[in-house]
C-alpha positions as CSV (number, residue, x, y, z in Angstrom):
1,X,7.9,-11.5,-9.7
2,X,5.2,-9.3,-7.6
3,X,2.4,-8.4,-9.2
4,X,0.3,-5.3,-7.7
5,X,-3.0,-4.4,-7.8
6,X,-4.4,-0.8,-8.0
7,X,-7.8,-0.7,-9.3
8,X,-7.8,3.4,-8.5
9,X,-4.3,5.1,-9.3
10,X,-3.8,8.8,-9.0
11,X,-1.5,11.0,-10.4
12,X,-0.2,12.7,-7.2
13,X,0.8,16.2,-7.1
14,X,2.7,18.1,-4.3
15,X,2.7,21.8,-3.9
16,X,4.2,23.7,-1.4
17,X,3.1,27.3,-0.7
18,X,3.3,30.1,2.1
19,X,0.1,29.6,4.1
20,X,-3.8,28.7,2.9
21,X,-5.5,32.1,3.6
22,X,-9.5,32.4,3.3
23,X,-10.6,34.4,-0.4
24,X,-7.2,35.5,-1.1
25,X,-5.0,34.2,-3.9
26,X,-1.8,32.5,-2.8
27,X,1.0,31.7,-5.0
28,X,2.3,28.1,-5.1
29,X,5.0,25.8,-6.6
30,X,4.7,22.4,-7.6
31,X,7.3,20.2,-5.9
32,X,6.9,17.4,-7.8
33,X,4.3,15.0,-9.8
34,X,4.5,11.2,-10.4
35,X,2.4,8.2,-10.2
36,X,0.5,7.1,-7.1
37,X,-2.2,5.0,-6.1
38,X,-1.1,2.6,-3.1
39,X,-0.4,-0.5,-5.1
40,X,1.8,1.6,-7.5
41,X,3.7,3.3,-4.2
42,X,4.8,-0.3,-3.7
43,X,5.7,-1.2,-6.9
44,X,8.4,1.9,-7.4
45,X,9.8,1.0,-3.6
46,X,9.8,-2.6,-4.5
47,X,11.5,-1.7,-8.0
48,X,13.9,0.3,-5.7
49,X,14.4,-2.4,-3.7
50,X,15.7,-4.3,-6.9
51,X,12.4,-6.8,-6.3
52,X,11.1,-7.7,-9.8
53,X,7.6,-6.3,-10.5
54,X,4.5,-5.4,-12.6
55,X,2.2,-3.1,-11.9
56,X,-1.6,-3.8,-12.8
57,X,-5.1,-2.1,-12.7
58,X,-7.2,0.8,-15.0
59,X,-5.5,4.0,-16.3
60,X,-7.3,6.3,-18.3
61,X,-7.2,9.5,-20.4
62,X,-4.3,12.0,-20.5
63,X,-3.5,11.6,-16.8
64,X,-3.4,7.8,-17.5
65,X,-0.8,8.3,-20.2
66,X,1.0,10.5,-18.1
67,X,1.1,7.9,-15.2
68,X,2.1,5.0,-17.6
69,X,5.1,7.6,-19.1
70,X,6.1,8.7,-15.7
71,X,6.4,5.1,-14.5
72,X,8.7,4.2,-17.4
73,X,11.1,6.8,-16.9
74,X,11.8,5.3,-13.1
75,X,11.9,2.0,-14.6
76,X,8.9,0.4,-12.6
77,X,7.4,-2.4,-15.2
78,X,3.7,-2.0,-16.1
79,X,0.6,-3.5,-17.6
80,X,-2.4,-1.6,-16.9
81,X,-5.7,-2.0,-18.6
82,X,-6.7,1.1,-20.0
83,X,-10.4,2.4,-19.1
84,X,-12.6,4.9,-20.8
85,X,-12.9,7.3,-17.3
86,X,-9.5,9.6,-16.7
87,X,-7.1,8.5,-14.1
88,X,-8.1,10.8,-10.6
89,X,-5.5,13.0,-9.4
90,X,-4.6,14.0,-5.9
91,X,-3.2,16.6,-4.6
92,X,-1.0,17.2,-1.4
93,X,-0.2,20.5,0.2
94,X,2.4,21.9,1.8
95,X,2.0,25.0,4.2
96,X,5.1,26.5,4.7
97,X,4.6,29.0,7.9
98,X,2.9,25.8,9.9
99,X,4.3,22.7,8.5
100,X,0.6,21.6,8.0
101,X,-0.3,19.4,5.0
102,X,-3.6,19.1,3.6
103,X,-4.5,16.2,1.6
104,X,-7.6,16.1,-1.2
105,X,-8.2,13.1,-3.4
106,X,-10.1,12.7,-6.3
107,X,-12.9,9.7,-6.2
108,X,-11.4,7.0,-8.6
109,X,-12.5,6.9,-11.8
110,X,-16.2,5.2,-13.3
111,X,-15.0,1.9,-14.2
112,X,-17.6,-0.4,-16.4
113,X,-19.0,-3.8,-16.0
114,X,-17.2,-5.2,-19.4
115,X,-13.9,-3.1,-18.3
116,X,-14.3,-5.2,-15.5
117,X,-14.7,-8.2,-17.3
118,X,-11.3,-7.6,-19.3
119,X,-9.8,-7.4,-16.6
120,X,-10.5,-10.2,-14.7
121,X,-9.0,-12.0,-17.9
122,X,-6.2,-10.0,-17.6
123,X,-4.7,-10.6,-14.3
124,X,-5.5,-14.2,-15.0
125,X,-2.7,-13.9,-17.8
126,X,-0.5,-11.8,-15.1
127,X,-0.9,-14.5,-12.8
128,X,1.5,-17.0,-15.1
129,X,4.7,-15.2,-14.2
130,X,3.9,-14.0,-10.8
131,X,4.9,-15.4,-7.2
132,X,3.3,-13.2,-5.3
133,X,-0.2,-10.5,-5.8
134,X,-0.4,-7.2,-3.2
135,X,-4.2,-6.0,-3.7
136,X,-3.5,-2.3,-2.8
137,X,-6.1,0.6,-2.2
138,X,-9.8,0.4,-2.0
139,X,-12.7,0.5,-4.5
140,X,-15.9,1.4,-2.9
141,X,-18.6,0.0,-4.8
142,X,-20.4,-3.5,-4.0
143,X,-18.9,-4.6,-7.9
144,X,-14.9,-3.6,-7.3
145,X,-15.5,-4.9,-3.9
146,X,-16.8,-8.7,-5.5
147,X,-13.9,-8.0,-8.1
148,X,-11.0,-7.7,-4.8
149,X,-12.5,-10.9,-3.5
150,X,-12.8,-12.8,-6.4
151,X,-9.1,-12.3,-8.0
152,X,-7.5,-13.5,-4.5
153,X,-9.2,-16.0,-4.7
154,X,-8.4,-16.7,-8.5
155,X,-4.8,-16.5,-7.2
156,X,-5.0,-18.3,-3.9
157,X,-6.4,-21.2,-5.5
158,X,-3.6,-21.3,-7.7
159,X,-0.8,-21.4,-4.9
160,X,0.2,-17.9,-5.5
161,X,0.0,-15.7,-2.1
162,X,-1.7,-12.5,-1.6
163,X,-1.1,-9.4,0.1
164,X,-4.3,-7.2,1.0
165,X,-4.1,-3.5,2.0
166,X,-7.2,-1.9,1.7
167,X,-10.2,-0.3,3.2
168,X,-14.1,-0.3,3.7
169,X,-16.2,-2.7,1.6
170,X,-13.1,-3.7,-0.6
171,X,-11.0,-4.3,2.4
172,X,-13.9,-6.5,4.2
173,X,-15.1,-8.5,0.9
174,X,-11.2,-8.7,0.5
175,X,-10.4,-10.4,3.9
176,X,-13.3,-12.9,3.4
177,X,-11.5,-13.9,0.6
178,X,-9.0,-14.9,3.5
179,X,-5.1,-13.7,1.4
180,X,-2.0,-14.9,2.8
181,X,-0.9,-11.2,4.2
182,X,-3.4,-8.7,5.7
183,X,-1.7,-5.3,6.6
184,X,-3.8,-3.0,8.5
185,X,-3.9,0.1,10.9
186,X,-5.9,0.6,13.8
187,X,-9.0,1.7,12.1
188,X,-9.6,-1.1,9.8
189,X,-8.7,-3.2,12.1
190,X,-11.5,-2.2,14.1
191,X,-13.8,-2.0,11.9
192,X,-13.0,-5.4,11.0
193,X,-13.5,-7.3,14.4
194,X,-16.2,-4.6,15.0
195,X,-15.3,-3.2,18.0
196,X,-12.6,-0.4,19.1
197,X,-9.2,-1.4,19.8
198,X,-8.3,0.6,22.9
199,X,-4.7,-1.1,24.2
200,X,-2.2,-2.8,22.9
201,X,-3.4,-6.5,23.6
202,X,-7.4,-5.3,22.5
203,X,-5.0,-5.0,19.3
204,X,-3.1,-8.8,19.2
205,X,-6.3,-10.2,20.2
206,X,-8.1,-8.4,17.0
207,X,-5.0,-9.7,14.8
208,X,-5.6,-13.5,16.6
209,X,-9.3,-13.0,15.5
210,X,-8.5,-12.4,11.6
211,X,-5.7,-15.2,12.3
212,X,-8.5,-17.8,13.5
213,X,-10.4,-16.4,10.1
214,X,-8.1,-18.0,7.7
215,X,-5.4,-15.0,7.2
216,X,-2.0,-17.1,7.8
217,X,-0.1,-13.6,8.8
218,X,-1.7,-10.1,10.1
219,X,0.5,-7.0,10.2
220,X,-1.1,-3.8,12.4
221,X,1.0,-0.2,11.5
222,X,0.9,1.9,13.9
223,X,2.9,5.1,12.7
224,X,5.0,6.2,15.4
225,X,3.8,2.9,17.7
226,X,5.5,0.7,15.3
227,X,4.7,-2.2,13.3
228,X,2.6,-5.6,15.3
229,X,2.9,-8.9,13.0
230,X,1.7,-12.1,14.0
231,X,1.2,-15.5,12.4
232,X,-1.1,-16.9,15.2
233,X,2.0,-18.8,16.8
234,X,3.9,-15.5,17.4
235,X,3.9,-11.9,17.8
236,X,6.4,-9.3,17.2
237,X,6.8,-5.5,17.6
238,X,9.0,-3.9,15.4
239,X,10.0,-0.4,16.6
240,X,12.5,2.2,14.3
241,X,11.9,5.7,15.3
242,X,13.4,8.3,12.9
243,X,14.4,11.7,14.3
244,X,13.8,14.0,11.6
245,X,11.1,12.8,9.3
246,X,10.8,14.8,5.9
247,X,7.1,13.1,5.3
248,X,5.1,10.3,6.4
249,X,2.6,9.9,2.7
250,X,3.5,6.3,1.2
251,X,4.9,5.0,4.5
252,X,2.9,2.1,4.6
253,X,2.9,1.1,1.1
254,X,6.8,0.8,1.5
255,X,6.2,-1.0,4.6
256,X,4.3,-3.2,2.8
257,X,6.7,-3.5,-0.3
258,X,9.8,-4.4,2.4
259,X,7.4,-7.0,3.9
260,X,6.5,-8.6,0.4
261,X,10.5,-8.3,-0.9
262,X,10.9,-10.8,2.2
263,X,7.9,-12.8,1.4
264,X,9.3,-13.5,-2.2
265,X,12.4,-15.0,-0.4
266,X,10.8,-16.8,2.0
267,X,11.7,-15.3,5.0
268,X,10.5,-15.8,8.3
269,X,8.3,-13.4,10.4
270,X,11.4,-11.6,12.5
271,X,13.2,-10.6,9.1
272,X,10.0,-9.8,7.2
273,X,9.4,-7.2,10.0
274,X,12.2,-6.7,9.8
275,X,12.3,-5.3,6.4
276,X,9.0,-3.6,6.3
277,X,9.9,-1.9,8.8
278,X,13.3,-0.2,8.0
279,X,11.3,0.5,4.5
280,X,8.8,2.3,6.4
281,X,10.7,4.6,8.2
282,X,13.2,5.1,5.0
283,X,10.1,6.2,3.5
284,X,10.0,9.2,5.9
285,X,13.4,10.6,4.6
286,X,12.1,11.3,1.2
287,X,9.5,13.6,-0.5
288,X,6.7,11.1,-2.2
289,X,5.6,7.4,-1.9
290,X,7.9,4.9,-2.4
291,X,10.9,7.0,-3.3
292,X,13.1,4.6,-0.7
293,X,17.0,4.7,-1.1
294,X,18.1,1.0,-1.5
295,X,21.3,1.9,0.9
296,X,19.1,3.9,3.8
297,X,17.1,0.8,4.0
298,X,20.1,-1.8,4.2
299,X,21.5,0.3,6.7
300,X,17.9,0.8,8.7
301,X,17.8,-3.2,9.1
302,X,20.0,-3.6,11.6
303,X,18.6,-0.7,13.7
304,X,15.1,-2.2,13.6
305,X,14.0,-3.1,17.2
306,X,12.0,-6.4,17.5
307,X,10.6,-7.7,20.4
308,X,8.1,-11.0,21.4
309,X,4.8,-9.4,22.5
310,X,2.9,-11.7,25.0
311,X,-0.5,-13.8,23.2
């Protein structure tokens, strides 16, 4: 079983409406509404995926409930401690006359020091059944920071691999905490080494850098550029490029989930690429995060272009 980690979940909403037009009212539709929050975006593609699953972290108020309901009816397994702060919601929109989207998200929710504490007892109890943890999203205070670093260790310790994807001080406290996985874009991986990552080699070098750290694998998204994944020894490139994309929000967190499903079997670098990859891209052919056809990704697989990349 995968266990994910989502200390801020949203409940994501997508409308779609004509253009956004300075002090004028503009009538809109809601496309859809469901459960996000990056660690939970794996967890459906990874339920999709036929992976087995829980999905962990806070959820509060009405919007919590609403999360926790919505997750039920796709069949995505959940134990989320519940906080006295509302779940944040986010919000997507869809200009119709330019194709633009705008995305605004709430700050997650106020959660408190004995929350916390509950917690941490929590995902110690997860922890029996689980094979593998994916830490997902980012909280940006000094305490969820400590609490990232501390639970990969917890699991770590115990022989149970991690999977970090995350961002400022939870993504830096995280990676000290050196998990098995560390998935990345080109930003935070700068920010990381702590300097800018101009080529494609400035980039493996970076990735050899939080290799040399402790971090057994590294994985670099790169949208369009494709996927770079190294464990140190080797690097690959995995490239997919999809003609028509419907939408690009959740990409990575289904990149990640194909990675993990591959992890949980113990595959090798070229097929967990491999997977994440095709995931990724079947990510684009659906509205939301993590909404991945099974079939599309089966299919994806074998189109997924890997190549050595020189170290």
């Amino acid at each position: 079983m995968i266990l994910t980690v989502t200390i801020h979940s949203a409940l994501d909403k997508i409308i779609r409406l004509p253009r956004l037009r300075p002090n004028d009212a503009v009538r809109a539709r809601i496309e859809m509404v469901y459960g996000g929050g990056k660690g939970n975006n794996a967890a459906r593609a990874l339920t999709r995926l036929g992976v087995p699953v829980i999905a962990t972290g806070f959820q509060g108020g009405y919007t919590g409930d609403l999360l926790i309901q919505q997750f039920a009816s796709e069949g995505v397994h959940t134990d989320f401690m519940i906080c006295r702060a509302p779940t944040r919601t986010s919000l997507m929109i869809v200009e119709e006359e330019t194709g633009q989207t705008y995305a605004i998200y709430e700050p997650g929710q106020k959660v408190e020091a004995d929350e916390l504490e509950k917690f941490r007892n929590h995902f110690i109890h997860l922890l029996d059944n689980a094979k593998l943890v994916l830490f997902c999203g980012s909280g940006q205070t000094s305490e969820l920071a400590a609490l990232h670093f501390d639970l990969i260790q917890s699991a770590e310790k115990r022989g149970i691999p991690c999977g970090l994807d995350s961002s400022g001080i939870s993504l830096r406290e995280g990676a000290r905490a050196k998990p098995r996985l560390l998935k990345v874009n080109r930003d935070e991986l700068a920010e990381l080494v702590g300097h800018p990552l101009v080529s494609r080699q400035d980039q493996v070098q970076a990735m050899l850098e939080m290799h040399r750290s402790g971090i057994e694998w590294v994985a670099l998204s790169r949208g369009r550029e494709g996927l770079l994944v190294t464990d140190g020894s080797t690097c690959l490139e995995g490239m997919l490029v999809m003609e028509n994309v419907i939408n690009v929000m959740g990409c990575g967190d289904s990149l990640l989930a194909g990675m993990a499903s591959m992890m949980l079997e113990n595959g090798n670098l070229e097929s967990v690429a491999r997977r994440g990859v095709a995931c990724g891209a079947a990510n684009t052919q659906v509205i939301g995060a993590g909404f991945i056809d099974p079939a599309l990704v089966q299919q994806l697989e074998a189109q997924v272009i890997l190549r050595k990349v020189e170290l």
